[in-house]
C-alpha positions, 0 to 999 in steps of 0.5 A, a space after each residue: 500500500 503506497 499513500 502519498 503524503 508529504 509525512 511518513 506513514 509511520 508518523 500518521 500511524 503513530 499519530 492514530 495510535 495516541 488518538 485510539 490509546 484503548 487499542 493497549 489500555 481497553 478504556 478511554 481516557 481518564 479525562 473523558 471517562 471521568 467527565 458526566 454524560 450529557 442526557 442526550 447521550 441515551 438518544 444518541 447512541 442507539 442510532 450509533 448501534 443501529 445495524 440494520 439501515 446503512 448509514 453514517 451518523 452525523 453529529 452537529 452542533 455549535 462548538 464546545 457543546 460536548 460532540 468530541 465528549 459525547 463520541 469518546 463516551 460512546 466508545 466508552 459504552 461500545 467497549 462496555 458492551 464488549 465490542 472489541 476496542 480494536 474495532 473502534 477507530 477514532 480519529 480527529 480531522 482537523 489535526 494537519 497531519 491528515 491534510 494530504 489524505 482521504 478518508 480512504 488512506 487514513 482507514 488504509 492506515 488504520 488497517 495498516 496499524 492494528 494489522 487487520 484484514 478488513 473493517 467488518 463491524 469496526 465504528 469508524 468515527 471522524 471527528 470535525 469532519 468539515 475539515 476535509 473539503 468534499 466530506 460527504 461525497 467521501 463519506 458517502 462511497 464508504 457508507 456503500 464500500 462497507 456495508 458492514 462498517 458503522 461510520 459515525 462523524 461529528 462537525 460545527 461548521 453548522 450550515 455546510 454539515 446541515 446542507 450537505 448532508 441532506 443533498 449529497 448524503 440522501 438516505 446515507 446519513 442521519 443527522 443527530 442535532 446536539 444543542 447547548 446544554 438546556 438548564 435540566 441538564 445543567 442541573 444534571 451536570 452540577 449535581 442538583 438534581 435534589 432541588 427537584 420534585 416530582 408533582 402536577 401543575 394546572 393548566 387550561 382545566 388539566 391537571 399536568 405531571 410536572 417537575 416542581 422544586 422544594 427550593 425555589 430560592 437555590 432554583 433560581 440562584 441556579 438559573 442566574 448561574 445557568 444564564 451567564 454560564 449555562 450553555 457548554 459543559 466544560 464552562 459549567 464544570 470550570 470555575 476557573 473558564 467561568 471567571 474567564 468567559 470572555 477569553 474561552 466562549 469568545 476566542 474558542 467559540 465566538 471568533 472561530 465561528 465568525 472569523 473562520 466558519 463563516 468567512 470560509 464557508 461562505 465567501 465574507 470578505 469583512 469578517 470585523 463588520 460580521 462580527 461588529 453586527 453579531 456584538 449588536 444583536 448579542 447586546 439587543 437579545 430578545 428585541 423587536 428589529 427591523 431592516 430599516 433600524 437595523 441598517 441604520 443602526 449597524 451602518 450596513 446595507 440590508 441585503 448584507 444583513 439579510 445575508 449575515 442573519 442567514 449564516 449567523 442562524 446556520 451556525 447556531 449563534 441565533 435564532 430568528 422568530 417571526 411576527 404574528 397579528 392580534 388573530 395570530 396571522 403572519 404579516 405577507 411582508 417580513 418588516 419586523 422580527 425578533 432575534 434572539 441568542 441560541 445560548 444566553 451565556 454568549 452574551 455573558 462571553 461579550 459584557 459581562 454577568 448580569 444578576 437577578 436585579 439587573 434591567 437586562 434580566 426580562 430579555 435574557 430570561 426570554 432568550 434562556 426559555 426561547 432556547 430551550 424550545 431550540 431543542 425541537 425541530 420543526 416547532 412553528 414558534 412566533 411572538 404577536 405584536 400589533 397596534 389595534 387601540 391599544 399596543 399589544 404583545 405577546 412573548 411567544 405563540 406555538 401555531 398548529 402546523 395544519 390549520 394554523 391555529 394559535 395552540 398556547 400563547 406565553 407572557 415571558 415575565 421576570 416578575 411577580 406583579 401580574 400574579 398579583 394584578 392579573 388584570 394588567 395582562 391586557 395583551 394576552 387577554 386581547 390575544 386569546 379572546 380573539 383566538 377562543 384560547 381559554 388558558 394562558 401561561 405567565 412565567 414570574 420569579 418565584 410565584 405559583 398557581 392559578 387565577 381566572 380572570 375574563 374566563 381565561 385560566 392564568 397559570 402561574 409558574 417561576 421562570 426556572 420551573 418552566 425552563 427545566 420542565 421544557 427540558 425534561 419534556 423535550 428529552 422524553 419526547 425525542 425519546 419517544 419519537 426514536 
């Protein structure tokens, strides 16, 4: 076998034996073994076991949300369930000493290392796979090369990993989304979990299962935390990163993305304007925009804008939400939206840590829930603004994917007041009076229960409690779905 390769082969192989040191030892590293398992873990691996349908697992997401973590776990698993660890290939793309190869030579290399004859029933995993230009068309002829090998390969150059393997890969891979931490697992991570209680709240005339806390007051103290910390496991477990955010989640996440992601995948040539604009919107989360301010604002041209609002939502930086009308219809023309960050802690990296009195608390609460709704797909979620006699809003507006219909309407408060003076919840009960809802949420800071007020039942739920239950709830049902 002769590789062309400016290296010499026993260095690449060399190479490849540090990345897979369980080929001697039988176990993962210590640093990875001793790291918890996200809980996405149990939704992950059975498409990572799964024999019967050919096809390579792509694992996506933002950086830093734990897909090199969540593999070598997976290796983990895969020696505990007595695969044999010299059928368990890892390697991580983005080292240069794999830049002259194809995916083909290094697996020819791995072969070559472990001196065996074939690759039947090996796990083959490629880590930040979008640094091999046409890695899906490779990945493709090995997926139809080897039947009987399981290819699982992980990248964060979001918009390309997302496009490409849906054109090129049809019906060759499955893609596997890994989003920042929600607060369940952060609770999870931090070893919290005793501040929750199994219980049932009321909402719309039923009675619901829910998780409720025996200690609002450390709930909340947490959620804070989770707000300017909350999105990367490694940020969570370090208090040394946290003390340092701006470094870490801005120089490993932030200026990566914006300053090499981007630019490569698509052409931008003023990478400083992209990253001026991505400040502005991180400092703005949760506002109303429009074109016109935006532009006036920022100081570039609308297309451009349009353009970078793309490529910052492929990325996973943000997260654009439509408006609705008082009757819950989309507007034929877009001229206001609301854009909100993915991860509240990214705005944290940029400024600086806001606690619980600060003025900025109402928009970083609404983009910590709106971010836990991120963990599901294909939700047609929207806020309603309007002008009738009044001005009204309401936070956020779930639609019925077939009749279009409004299914719940959310009032975002970091608040106790409308528990209180139900009746100033003018816009809401504007809202569901003109779309026959009969119950509405209304998130506070530490109040609980229920009110009825016009014929509308009021729910009332602190903002961390509802967080952690659209976690917990997401879990179960993409679950389910598996």
């Amino acid at each position: 076998m002769k590789i062309s390769t400016l290296i010499p082969q026993e260095k690449i192989i060399e190479r490849l034996r540090y990345e897979n040191p369980w080929w001697v030892t039988q176990v993962i590293p210590e640093l990875y073994r001793s790291m918890s398992k996200r809980l996405y873990f149990n939704l992950f691996y059975p498409f990572v076991v799964e024999k019967e349908i050919k096809r390579a697992v792509v694992l996506m997401g933002p950086r830093r949300v734990g897909k090199t973590v969540m593999m070598f776990h997976t290796i983990d698993q895969l020696i505990q369930d007595k695969i044999s660890p010299q059928k368990l290939f890892f390697i991580g793309i983005d080292n240069p000493i794999y830049i002259n190869l194809s995916l083909q030579d290094i697996l020819d290399l791995c072969t070559e290392a472990l001196k065996i004859k074939n690759l039947e029933d090996c796990y083959i995993f490629f880590d930040e796979i979008q640094y091999l230009k046409d890695w899906e068309r490779h990945l493709k002829v090995l997926v139809d090369t080897y039947p009987k090998t399981k290819f699982i390969v992980s990248g964060s150059a979001a918009a390309a990993l997302r496009w490409h393997s849906t054109e090129s890969g049809a019906g060759r891979f499955t893609d596997f989304m890994l989003p920042p931490l929600t607060f369940q697992e952060f609770i999870h991570l931090k070893n919290r979990s005793h501040l929750m209680v199994e219980g049932a709240i009321k909402y719309n005339g039923k009675e619901i299962v829910y998780q409720l806390t025996n200690n609002i007051d450390e709930l909340n103290k947490e959620f804070v935390n989770y707000l300017n910390f909350g999105g990367y496991p490694e940020v969570v477990l370090s208090e040394r990163i946290q003390g340092d955010m701006g470094r870490y989640v801005k120089n490993d996440i932030v200026d990566k993305v914006l300053l090499r992601d981007l630019p490569s995948l698509y052409g931008i040539k003023d990478v400083q304007e992209l990253n001026r604009f991505f400040t502005y919107i991180a400092y703005n989360t949760g506002n109303e925009f429009s074109y016109e301010t935006m532009s006036k604002e920022s100081g570039i041209q609308k297309d451009t804008l349009k353009k970078y609002l793309e490529y910052l939502e492929a990325a996973f930086l943000i997260k654009v939400l439509n408006k609705l009308d008082i009757n819950a219809k989309k507007l034929k023309r877009v001229t206001s939206f609301k854009v909100y960050l993915t991860n509240p802690s990214l705005r944290t990296a940029l400024f600086s840590p806001i606690s619980e009195s600060d003025q900025e608390m109402g928009n970083m609460v609404e983009t910590a829930i709106l971010s836990q709704w991120m963990h599901r797909e294909n939700l047609n979620l929207n806020y309603a603004r309007w002008k009738d006699k009044k001005e009204g809003e309401v936070d956020l507006v779930l639609l019925d994917d077939k009749n279009f219909k409004p299914v719940w309407g959310i009032e975002i408060k970091w608040s106790n007041r409308y528990f209180e003076k139900t009746n100033e919840l003018k816009s809401m009960i504007q809202f569901c009076d003109n779309n026959n809802l009969t119950g509405a949420l209304i998130t506070t800071i530490n109040q609980e229960g229920n009110k009825t007020f016009q014929d509308i039942e009021f729910t009332f739920l602190p903002a961390a409690l509802y967080a952690y239950n659209v976690g917990v709830n997401t879990l179960k049902m993409k679950g389910n779905n598996d």
